[in-house]
N, C-alpha and C positions, 0 to 999 in steps of 0.2 A: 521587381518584387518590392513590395510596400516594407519598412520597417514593422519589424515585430512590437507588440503590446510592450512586452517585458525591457526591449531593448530604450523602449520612449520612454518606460518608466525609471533604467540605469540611466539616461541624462535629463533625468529629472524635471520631466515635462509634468508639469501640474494636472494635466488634463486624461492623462494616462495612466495616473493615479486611481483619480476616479474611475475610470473604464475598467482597472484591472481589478479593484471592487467588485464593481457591477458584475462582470463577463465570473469572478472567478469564485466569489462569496458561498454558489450554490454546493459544487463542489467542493471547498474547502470543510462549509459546516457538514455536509453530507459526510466525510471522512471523520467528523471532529464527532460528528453524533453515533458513530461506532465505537471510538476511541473509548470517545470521556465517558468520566461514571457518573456526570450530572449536568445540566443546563448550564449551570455555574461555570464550571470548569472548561465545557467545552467551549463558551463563551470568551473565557482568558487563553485558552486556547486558539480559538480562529486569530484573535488579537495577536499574539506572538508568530502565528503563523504570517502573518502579513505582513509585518515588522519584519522579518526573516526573510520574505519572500521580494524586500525590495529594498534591504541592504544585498542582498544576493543576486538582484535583476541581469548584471554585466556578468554572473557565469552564466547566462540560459547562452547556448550556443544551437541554432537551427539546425545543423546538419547531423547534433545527437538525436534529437529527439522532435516532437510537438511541446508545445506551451503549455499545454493541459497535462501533458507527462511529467515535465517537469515542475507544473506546481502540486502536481498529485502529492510526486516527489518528496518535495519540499514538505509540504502538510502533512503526510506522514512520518518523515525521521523527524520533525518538529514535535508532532503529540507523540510520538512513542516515547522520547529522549523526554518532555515533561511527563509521562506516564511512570517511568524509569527513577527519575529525579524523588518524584512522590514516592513512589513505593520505598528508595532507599532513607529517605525520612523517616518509616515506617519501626519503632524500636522492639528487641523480640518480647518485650514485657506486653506489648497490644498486640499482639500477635496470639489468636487462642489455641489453647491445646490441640483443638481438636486439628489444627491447621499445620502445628508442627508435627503431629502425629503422621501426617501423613505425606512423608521425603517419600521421596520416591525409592525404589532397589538399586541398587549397584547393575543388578540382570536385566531389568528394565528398562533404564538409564541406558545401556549397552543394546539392548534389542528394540528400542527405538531409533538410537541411532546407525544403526544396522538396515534398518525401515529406511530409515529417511535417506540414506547414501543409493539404496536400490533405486528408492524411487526417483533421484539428482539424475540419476544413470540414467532412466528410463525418460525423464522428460528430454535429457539431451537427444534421446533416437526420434523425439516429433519433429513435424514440421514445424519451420520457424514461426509458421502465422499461428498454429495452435498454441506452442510453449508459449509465445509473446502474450497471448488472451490470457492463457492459464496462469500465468506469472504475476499478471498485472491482478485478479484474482487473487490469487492465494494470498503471493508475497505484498503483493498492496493493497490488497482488500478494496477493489475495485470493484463495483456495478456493471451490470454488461454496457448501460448507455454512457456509464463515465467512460469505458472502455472504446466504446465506439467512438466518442468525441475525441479521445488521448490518442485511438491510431486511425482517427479517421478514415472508418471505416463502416459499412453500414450494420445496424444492429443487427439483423435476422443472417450475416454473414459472423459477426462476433458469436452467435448463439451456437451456427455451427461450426466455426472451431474450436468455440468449447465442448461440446457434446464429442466431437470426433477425437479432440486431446485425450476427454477423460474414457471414453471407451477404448482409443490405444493403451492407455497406461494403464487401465485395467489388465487388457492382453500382456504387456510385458513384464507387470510387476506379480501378476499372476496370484490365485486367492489365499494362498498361504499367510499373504502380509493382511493384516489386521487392518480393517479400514477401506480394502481394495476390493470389496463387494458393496459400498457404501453409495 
């Protein structure tokens, strides 16, 4: 088996560099362009995210995952942790009323995460190939064709284990939960 992209790029092969540009730029901004709240930023964005992604090249490890999972990875705790960072710059005097108005309830707050523990439950009973689609989805806000390249897998296969995940978890999370007829 050939040396990995990531792994040419941790001993700092110059050529691998540029390849990991090339092959990963699409993705990377595709993620950066949900993220960010403007050209700008998602532009200083993909930028940190590549700087990160190859002082970090010698943790990509083959046997956890693919390449593209792991840069997915990467590019999303990178812009969220910058999304995070801004927002906590944020002081409550720019903050408008009508934004503070509206904390959420105590009962809420509680019946959400009531929600979301069902639902933890319910994803655990799919199969691995659906949760794995579904996850990479929700929790990574992946595309079906980023999805197909990360588990190499073919598209019109990724489609149906998503359609099959979310009509299970329909069945088990059952219509009472808010959102579970959606």
């Amino acid at each position: 088996m050939s040396e990995s992209l990531l792994n040419r790029v941790a001993a700092g092969q110059p050529a691998a560099v540029a390849e990991c540009l090339k092959r990963y730029t699409p993705l990377v901004w595709s993620i950066a362009r949900r993220l960010c709240h403007d050209q700008t930023e998602a532009e200083d964005g993909v930028q940190e995210v590549f700087i990160d992604l190859w002082k970090n090249a010698e943790r990509f490890d083959a046997q956890r995952g693919s390449e593209d999972a792991f840069v997915a990875t990467i590019a999303r705790r990178r812009l969220i942790d910058r999304l995070r960072k801004q927002d906590r710059q944020l002081t409550a005097t720019e903050l408008s009323p009508e934004i503070s108005a509206t904390q959420p309830s105590v009962e809420s707050c509680l019946q959400s995460r009531e929600e979301s523990e069902k639902i933890r439950r319910a994803m655990q009973q799919l199969k691995q190939e659906e949760r794995r689609v579904l996850e990479l989805a929700i929790l990574q806000g992946c595309s079906q064709q980023e999805i197909s390249r990360c588990l190499e897998m073919p598209l019109g296969t990724v489609k149906s284990h998503a359609r099959r995940g979310i009509q299970r978890l329909k069945e088990l999370v059952g219509p009472e939960t808010p959102g579970a007829n959606r």
